[in-house]
Structures are given as structure tokens and as C-alpha cells.
Backbone bond lengths (Angstrom), bond angles and torsions (degrees), N, CA, C in turn:
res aa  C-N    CA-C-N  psi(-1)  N-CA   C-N-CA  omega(-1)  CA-C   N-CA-C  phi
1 X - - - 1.469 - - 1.530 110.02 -
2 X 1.449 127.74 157.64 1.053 144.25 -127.41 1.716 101.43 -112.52
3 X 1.226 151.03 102.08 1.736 131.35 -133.03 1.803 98.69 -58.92
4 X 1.383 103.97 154.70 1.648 115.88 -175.10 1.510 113.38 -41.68
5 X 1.463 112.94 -51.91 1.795 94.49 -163.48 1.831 105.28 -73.41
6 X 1.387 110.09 -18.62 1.479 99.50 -172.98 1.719 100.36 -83.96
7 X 1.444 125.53 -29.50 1.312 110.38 159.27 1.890 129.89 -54.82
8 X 1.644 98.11 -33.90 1.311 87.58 -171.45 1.682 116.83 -98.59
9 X 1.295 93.24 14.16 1.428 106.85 155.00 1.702 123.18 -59.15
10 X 1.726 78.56 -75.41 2.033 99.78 176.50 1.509 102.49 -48.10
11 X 1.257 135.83 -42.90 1.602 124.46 -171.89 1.177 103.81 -73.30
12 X 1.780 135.79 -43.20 1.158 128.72 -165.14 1.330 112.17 -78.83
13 X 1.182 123.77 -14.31 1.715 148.46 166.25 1.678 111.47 -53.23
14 X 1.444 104.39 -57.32 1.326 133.30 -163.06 2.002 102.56 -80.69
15 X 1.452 100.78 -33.45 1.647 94.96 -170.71 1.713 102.55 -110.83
16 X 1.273 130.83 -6.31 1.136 147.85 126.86 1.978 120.00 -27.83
17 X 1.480 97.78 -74.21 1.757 104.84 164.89 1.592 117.95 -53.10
18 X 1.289 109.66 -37.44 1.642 111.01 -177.75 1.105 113.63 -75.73
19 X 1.484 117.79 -23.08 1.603 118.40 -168.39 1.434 111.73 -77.60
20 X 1.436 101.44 -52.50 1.315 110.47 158.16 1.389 152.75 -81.41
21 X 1.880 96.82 15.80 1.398 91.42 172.60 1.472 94.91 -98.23
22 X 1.542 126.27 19.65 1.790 109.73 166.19 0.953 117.52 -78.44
23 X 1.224 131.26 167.02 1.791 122.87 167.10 1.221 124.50 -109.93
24 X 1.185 111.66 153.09 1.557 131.72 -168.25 1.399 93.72 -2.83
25 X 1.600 118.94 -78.85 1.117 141.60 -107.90 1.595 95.35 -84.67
26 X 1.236 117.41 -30.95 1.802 151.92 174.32 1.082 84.36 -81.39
27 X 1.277 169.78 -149.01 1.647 168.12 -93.22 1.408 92.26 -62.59
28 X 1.495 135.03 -39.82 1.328 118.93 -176.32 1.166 102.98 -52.29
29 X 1.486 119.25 -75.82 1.439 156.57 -149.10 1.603 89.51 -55.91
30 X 1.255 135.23 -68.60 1.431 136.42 -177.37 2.316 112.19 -53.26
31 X 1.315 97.85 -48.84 1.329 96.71 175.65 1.378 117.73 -73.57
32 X 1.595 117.97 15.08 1.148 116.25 -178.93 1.599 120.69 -111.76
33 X 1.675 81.56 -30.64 1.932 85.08 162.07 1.804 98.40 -87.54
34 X 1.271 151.60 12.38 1.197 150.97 133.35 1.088 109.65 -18.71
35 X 1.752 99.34 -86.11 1.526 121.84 177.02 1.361 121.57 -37.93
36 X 1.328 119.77 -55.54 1.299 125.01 165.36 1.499 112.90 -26.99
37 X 1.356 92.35 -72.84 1.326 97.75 -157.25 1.987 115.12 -65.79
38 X 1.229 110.54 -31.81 1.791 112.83 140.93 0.992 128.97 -47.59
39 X 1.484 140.04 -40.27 1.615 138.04 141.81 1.616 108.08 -23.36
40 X 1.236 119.90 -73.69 1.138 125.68 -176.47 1.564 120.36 -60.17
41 X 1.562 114.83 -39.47 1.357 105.34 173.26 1.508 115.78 -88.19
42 X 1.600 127.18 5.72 1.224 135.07 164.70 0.975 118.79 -123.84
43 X 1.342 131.42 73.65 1.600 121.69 -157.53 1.590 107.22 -91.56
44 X 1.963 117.72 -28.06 1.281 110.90 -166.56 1.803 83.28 -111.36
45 X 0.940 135.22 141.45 1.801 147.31 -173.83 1.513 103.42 -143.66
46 X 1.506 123.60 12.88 1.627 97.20 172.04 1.498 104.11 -106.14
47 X 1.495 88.90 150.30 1.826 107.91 -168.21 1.300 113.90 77.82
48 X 1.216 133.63 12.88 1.475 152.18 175.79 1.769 101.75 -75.08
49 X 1.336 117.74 134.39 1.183 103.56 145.55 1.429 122.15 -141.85
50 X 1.663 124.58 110.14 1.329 154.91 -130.74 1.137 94.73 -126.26
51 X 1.702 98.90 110.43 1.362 115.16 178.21 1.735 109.73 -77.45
52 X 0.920 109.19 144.50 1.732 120.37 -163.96 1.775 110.29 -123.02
53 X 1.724 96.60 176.96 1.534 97.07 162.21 1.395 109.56 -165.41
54 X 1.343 109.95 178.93 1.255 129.29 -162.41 1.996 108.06 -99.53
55 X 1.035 109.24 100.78 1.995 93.90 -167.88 1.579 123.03 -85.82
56 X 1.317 90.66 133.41 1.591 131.43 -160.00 1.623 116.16 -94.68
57 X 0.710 141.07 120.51 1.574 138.08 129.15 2.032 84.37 93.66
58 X 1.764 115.80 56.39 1.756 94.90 -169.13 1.456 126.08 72.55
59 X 1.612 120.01 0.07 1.599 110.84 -169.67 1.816 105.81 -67.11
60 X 1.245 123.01 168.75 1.400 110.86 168.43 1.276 109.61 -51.39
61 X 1.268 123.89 157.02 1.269 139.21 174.39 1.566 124.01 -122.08
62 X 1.586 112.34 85.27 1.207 131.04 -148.38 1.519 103.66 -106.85
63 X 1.319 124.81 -2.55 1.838 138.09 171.70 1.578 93.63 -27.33
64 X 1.105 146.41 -50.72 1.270 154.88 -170.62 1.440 97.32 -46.73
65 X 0.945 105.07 -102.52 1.238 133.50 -174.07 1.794 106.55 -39.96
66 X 1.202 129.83 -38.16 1.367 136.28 178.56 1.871 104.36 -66.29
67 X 1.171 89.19 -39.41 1.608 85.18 178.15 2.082 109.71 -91.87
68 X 1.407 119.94 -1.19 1.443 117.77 150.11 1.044 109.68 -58.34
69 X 1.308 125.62 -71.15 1.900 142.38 165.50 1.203 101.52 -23.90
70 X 1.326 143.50 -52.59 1.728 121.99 156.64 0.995 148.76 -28.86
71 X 1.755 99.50 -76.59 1.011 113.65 143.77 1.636 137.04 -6.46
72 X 1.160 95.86 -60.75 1.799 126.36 -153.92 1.949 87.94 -96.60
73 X 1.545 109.63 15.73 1.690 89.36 177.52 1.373 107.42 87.86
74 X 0.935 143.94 -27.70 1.713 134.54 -146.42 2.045 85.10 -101.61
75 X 1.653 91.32 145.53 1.749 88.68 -172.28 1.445 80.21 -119.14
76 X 1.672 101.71 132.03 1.878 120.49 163.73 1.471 122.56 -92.37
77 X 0.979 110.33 154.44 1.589 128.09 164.98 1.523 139.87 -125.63
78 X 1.168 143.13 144.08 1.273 137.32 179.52 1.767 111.90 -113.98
79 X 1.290 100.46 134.71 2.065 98.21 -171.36 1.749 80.76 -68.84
80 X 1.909 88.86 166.52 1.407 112.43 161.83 1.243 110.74 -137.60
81 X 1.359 129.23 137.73 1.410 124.05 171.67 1.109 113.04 -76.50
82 X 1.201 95.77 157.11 1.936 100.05 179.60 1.175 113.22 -147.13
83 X 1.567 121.31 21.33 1.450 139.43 145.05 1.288 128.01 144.66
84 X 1.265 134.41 147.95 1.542 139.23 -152.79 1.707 97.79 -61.67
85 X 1.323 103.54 112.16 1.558 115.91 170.35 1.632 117.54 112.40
86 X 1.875 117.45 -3.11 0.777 115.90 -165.67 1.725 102.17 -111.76
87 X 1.430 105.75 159.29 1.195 99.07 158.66 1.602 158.82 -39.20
88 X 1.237 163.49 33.40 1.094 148.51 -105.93 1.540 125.68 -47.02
89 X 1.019 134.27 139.08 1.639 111.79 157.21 1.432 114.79 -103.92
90 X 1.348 109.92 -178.49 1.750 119.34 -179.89 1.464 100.05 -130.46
91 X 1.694 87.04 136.84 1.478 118.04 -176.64 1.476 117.61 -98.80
92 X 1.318 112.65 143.09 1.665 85.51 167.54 1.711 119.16 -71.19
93 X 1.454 119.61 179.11 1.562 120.25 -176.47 1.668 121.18 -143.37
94 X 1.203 112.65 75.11 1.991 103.21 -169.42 1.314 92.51 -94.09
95 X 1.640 98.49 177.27 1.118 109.80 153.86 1.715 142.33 -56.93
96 X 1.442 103.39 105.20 1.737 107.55 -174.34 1.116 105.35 75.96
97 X 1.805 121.25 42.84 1.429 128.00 158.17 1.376 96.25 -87.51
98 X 1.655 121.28 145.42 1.269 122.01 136.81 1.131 128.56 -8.02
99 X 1.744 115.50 113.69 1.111 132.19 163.68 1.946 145.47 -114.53
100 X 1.012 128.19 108.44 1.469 97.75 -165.12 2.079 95.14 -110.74
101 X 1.254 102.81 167.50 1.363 108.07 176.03 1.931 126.52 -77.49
102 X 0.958 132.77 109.45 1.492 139.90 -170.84 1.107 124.04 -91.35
103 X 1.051 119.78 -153.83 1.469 122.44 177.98 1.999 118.20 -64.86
104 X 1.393 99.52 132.85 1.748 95.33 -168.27 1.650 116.04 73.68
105 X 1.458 115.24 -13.76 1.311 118.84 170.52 1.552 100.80 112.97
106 X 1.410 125.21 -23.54 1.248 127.22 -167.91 1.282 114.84 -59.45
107 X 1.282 123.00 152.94 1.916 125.07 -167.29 1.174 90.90 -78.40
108 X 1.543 110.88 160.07 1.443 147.42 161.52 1.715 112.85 -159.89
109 X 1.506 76.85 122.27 1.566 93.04 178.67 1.452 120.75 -71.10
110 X 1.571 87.90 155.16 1.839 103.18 -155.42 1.566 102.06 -101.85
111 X 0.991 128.16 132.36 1.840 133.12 139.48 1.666 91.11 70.93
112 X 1.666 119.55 23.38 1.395 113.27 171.31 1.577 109.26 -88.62
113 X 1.379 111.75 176.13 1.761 102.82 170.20 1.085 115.72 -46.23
114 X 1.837 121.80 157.19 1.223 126.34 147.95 2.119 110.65 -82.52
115 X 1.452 81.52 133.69 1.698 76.48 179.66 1.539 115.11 -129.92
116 X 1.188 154.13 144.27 1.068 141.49 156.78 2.083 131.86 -68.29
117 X 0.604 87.33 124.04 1.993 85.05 -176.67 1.250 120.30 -79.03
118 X 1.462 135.37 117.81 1.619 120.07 156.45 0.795 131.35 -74.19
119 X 1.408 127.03 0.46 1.778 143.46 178.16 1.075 95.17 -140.05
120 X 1.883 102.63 118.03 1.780 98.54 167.44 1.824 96.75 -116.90
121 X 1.064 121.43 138.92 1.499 127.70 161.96 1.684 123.60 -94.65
122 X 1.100 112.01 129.21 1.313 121.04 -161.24 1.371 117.17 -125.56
123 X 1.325 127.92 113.89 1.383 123.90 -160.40 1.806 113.21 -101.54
124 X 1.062 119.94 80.06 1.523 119.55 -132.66 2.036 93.25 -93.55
125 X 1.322 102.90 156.39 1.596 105.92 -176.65 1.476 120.67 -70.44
126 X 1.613 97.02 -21.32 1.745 109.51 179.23 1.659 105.72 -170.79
127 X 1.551 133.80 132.63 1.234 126.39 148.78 1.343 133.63 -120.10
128 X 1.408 108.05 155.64 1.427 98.63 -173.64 1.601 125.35 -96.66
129 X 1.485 130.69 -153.29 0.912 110.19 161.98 1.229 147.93 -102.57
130 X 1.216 107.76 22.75 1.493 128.50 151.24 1.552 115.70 -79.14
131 X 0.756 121.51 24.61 1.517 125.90 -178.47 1.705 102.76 61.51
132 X 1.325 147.40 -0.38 1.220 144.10 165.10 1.061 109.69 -32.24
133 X 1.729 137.10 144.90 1.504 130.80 112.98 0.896 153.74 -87.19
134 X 1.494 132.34 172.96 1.590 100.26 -163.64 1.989 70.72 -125.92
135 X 1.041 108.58 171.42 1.923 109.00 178.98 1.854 94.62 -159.04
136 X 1.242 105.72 177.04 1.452 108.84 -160.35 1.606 113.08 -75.03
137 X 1.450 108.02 50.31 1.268 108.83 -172.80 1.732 142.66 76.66
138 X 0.905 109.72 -60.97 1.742 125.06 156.45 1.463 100.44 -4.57
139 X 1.306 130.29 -57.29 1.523 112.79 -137.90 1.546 117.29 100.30
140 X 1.497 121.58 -79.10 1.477 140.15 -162.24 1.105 99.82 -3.86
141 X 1.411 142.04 -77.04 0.920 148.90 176.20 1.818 116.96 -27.47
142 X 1.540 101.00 -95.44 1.825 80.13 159.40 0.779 143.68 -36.85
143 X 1.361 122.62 8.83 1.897 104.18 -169.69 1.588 83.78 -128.16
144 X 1.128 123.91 -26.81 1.536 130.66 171.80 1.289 107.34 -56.50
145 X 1.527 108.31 -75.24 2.063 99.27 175.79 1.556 107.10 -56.12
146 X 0.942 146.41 -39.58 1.360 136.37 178.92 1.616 115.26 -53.05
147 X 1.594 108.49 -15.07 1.535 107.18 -172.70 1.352 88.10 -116.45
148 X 1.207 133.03 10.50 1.535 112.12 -170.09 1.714 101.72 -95.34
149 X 1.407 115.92 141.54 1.711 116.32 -167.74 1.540 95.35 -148.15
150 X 1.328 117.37 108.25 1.283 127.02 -11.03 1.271 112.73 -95.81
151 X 1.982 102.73 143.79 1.000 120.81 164.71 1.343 128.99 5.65
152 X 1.458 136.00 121.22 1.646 119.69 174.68 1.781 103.60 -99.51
153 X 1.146 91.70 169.92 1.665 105.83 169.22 1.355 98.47 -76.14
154 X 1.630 103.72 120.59 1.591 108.36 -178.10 1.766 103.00 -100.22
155 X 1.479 109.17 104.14 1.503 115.24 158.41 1.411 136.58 -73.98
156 X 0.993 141.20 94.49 1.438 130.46 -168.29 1.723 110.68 -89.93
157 X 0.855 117.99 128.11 2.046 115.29 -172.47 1.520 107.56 -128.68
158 X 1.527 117.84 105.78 1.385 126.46 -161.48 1.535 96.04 -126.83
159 X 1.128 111.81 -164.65 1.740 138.29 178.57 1.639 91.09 -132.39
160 X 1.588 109.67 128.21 0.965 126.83 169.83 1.401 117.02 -45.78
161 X 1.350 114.88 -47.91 1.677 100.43 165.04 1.613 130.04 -47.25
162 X 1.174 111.61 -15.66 1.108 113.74 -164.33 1.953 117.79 -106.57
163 X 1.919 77.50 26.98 1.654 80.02 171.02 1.668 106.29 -121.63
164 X 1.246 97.47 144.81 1.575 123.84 175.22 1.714 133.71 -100.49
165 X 1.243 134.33 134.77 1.337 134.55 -154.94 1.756 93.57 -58.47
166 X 1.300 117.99 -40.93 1.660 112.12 -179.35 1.780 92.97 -178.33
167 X 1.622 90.58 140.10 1.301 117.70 -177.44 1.785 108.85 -98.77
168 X 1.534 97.92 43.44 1.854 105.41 -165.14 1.666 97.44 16.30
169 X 1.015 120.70 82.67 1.365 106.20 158.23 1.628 135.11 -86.26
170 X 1.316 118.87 132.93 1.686 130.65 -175.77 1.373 108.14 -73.15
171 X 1.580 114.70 170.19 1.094 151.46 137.33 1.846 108.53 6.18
172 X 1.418 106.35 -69.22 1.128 121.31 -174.27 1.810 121.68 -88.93
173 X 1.385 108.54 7.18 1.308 103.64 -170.69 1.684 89.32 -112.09
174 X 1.834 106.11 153.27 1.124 114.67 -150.19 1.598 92.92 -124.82
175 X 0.924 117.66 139.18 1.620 111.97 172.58 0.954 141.76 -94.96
176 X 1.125 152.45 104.67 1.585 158.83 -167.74 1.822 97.06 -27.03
177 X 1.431 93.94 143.77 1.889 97.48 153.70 1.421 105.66 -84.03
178 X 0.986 127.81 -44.31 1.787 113.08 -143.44 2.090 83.77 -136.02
179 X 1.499 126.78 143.97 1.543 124.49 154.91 1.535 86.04 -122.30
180 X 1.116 103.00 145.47 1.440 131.69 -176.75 2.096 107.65 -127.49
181 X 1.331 106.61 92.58 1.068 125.63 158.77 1.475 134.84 -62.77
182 X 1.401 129.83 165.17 1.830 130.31 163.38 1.869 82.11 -57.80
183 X 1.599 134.15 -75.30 1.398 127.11 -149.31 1.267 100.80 -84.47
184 X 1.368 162.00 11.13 1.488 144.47 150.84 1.640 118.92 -167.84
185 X 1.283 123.80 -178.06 1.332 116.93 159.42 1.576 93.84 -109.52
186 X 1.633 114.20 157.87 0.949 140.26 -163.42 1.520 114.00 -137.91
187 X 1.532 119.65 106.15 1.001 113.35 -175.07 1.782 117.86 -113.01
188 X 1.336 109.37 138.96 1.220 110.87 177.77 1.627 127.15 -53.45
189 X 0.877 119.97 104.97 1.488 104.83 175.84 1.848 102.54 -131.04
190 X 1.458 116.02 159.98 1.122 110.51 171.65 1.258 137.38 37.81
191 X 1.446 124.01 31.96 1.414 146.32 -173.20 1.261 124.94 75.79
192 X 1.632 112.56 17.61 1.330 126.73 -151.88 1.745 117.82 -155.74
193 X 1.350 112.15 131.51 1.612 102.01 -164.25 2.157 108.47 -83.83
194 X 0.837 96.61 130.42 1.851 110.76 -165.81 1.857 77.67 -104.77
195 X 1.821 84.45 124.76 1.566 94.75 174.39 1.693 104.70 -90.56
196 X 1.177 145.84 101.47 1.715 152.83 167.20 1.517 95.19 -48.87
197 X 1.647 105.22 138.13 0.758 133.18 -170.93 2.080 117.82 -87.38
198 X 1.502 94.77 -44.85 1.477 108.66 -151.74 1.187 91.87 -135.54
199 X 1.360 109.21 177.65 2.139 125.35 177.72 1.460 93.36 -73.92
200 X 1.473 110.02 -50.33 1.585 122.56 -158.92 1.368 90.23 -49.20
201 X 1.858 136.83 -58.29 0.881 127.41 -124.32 1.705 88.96 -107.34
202 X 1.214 139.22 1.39 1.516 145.17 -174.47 1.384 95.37 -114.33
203 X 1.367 142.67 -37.08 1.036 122.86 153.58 1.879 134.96 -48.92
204 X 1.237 108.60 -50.72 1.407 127.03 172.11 1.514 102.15 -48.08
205 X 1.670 118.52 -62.94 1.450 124.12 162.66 0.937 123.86 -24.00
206 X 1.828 129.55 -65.23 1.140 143.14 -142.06 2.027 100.52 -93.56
207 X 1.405 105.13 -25.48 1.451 130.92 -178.38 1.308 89.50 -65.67
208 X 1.570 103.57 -87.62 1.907 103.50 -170.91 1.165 133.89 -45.27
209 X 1.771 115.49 -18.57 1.308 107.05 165.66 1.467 120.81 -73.06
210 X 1.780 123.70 -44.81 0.870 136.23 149.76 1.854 114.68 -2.89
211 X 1.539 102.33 -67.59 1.465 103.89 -146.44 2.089 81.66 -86.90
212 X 0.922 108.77 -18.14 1.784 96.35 176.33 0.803 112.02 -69.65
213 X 1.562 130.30 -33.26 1.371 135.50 -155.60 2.183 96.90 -95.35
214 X 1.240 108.96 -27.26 1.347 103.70 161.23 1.315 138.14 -79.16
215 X 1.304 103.92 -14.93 1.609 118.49 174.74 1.319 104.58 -83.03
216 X 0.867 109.35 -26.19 2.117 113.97 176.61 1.583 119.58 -85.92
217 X 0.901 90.47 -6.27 1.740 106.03 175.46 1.689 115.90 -147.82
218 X 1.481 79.00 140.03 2.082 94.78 175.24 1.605 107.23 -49.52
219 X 1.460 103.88 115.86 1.864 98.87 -172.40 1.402 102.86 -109.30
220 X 1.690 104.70 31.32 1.702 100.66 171.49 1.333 113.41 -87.83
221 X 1.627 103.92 -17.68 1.465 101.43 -163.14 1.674 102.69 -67.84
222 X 1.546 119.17 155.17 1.406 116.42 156.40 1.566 120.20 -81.57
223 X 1.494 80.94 140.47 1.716 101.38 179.21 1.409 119.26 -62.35
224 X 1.343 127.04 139.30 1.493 146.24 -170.56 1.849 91.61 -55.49
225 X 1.773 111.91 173.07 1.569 113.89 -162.70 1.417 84.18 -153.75
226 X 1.555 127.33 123.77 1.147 126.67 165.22 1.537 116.49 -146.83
227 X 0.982 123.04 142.90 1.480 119.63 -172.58 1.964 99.74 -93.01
228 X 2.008 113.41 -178.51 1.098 87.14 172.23 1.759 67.67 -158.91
229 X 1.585 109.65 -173.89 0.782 119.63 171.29 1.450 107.08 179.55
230 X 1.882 106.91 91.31 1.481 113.76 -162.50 1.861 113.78 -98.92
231 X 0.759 114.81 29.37 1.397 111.49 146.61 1.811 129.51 -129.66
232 X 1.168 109.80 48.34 1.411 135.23 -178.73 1.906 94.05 -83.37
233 X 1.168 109.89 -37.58 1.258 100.12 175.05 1.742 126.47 -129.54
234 X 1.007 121.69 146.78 1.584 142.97 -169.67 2.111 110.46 -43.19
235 X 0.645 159.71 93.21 1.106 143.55 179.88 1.401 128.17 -56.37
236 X 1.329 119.20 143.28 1.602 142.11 -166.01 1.728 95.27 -45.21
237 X 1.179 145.39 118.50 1.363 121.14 144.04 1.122 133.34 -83.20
């Protein structure tokens, strides 16, 4: 085999072209049983604060649904870079908050709170079946969950095409709990993604990680507060 970054070039090249040779109308239709299926694995979202994004290059396009999660109490955020090699942080995001342009051109909010997220969603270029992602190279992402304390619920939300037998993943790559597809949610268990069947059974999932991730950390502290407001901008075609 061919050394890793020049392979995970050619794949991210290759599942990149496929994503986007669907059309609109097919990325709607697929990011919509997405949503669904996040309804169901997030059914209670107030006092939540769910790190979000802006979609890029074909990613699902979940703006819908991010602004239900408002609605519904739950406060969003968008990462910002803050320079090649560093961690990202998350900002808060309302409507007609400060914005400046980032990486790929995509917004990131300016001089808003810093907040921490317990749900981050991740719109990844390809995953495998270890629950890995592979993302446009950078890092940001890894080095972000690696700094995040405590830990968030790592969501990954793809198009079934856009999964691969294994993204050789290293040392440093971190794995999603749960990928959430158009055909199921998928939860990590045992080094390996478990396709869930039912609400009953993605709820129970989405619960038990929850309550592990509170037993491992002081759950007196209060939770971070961020507003969001995800269709302020146009999506990538």
C-alpha cells in the first residue's frame, strides 16, 4: 500500500466526487431521513449545547432541524479556527451575531461567547467501520475532541455512500460514538459500528452514553449557554 497521507488523499478525492455528483434534490431527500433519525436519537434538547455546522462541499444539510433545537431550548454553536495546528473552539451563533469568513470561506462567529458542547456533530468526508472519520485533512477536528473536557457526544452525519471498509486509522484519530446515516443510526460499540434498530433502542444508546460520560465527570458544574441560528448562510453546492 501506497504511504497513508497520499492514500488518504485519493479516497477523500474519490468520496468527495461521489458526494457531489448527487443532486440537490437526492442530498435533500437523504438529509432528511438524517434529521429524522436525530429527532429520535435527541428527543429531549433543552439546556443542551450542540455543537453544529455550516454544509460544505454536499455535507447533509441539517439547518432545519438545528434551528428546531432552538426552538426546543437546546443552545448551538459553530467551531472557529484559530490557527493551523491548533485546537478549535466553539462560539456561540444567533441570529445576526457577528460573523467573519474562515476556513473554505465558511462563517465563524466573532467576539461571541466561548462555550463548551455536549453534542458535537460532525459531517465527515468518509467513515469506516470502526466508526473512524476521515475529514478534509487539517486535523481540527482531532485535536478539538482531544481538548474537549468533558468529553462531548461525538455524532458523525454522512450519506451512506460515503462510507469506506477502513480509513487506516492512527494513533491520533478519534472515533465517533454514534454515525447517523439517510438508512440508520450506528452506534459504536466494541471497536465496531452496531446498526440500531428502533427509537427505543437509540434512545437507550444515546442515554447510556450520556450517563457514562456523567459518572466520569463532576456533574455539578453548570452547563455552557449558546444560542445558534443555522440558516444565516446559503449552502455549499
Amino acid at each position: 500500500m501506497e504511504d497513508l497521507p497520499t492514500w488518504r488523499t485519493a479516497r477523500r478525492t474519490e468520496l468527495l466526487a461521489a458526494r457531489q455528483a448527487c443532486s440537490a434534490q437526492q442530498r435533500a431527500h437523504w438529509s432528511a431521513a438524517i434529521m429524522a433519525h436525530l429527532r429520535a436519537a435527541l428527543p429531549a434538547v433543552r439546556g443542551l449545547v450542540i455543537g453544529c455546522y455550516v454544509p460544505f462541499r454536499g455535507e447533509p444539510d441539517l439547518r432545519a432541524l438545528f434551528d428546531e433545537w432552538r426552538a426546543a431550548g437546546a443552545d448551538t454553536a459553530l467551531p472557529v479556527v484559530k490557527g493551523r495546528g491548533l485546537a478549535m473552539e466553539f462560539r456561540s451563533w444567533w441570529p445576526g451575531c457577528p460573523v467573519v469568513k474562515g476556513a473554505f470561506s465558511l462563517p465563524m462567529p466573532y467576539g461571541t461567547p466561548l462555550v463548551t458542547p455536549q453534542v458535537v456533530l460532525m459531517p465527515p468526508v468518509g467513515f469506516d467501520d470502526e466508526g473512524f472519520r476521515l475529514g478534509y485533512g487539517g486535523g481540527y477536528f482531532d485535536r478539538t475532541l482531544a481538548a474537549l473536557q468533558p468529553a462531548p457526544l461525538k455524532i458523525g452525519v454522512a450519506f451512506e455512500l460515503s462510507r469506506t471498509v477502513s480509513i487506516q486509522p492512527q494513533a491520533y484519530d478519534i472515533p465517533m460514538d454514534f454515525i447517523i446515516t439517510e438508512s440508520a443510526v450506528h452506534e459504536r460499540r466494541d471497536g465496531r459500528l452496531l446498526r440500531l434498530v428502533g427509537e427505543a433502542d437509540i434512545g437507550r444508546a444515546v442515554a447510556a452514553h450520556r450517563l457514562r460520560r456523567a459518572a466520569a465527570h463532576d456533574t455539578s458544574r453548570e452547563p455552557a449557554s449558546s444560542p445558534c441560528y443555522a440558516t444565516q448562510f446559503e449552502q455549499d453546492s
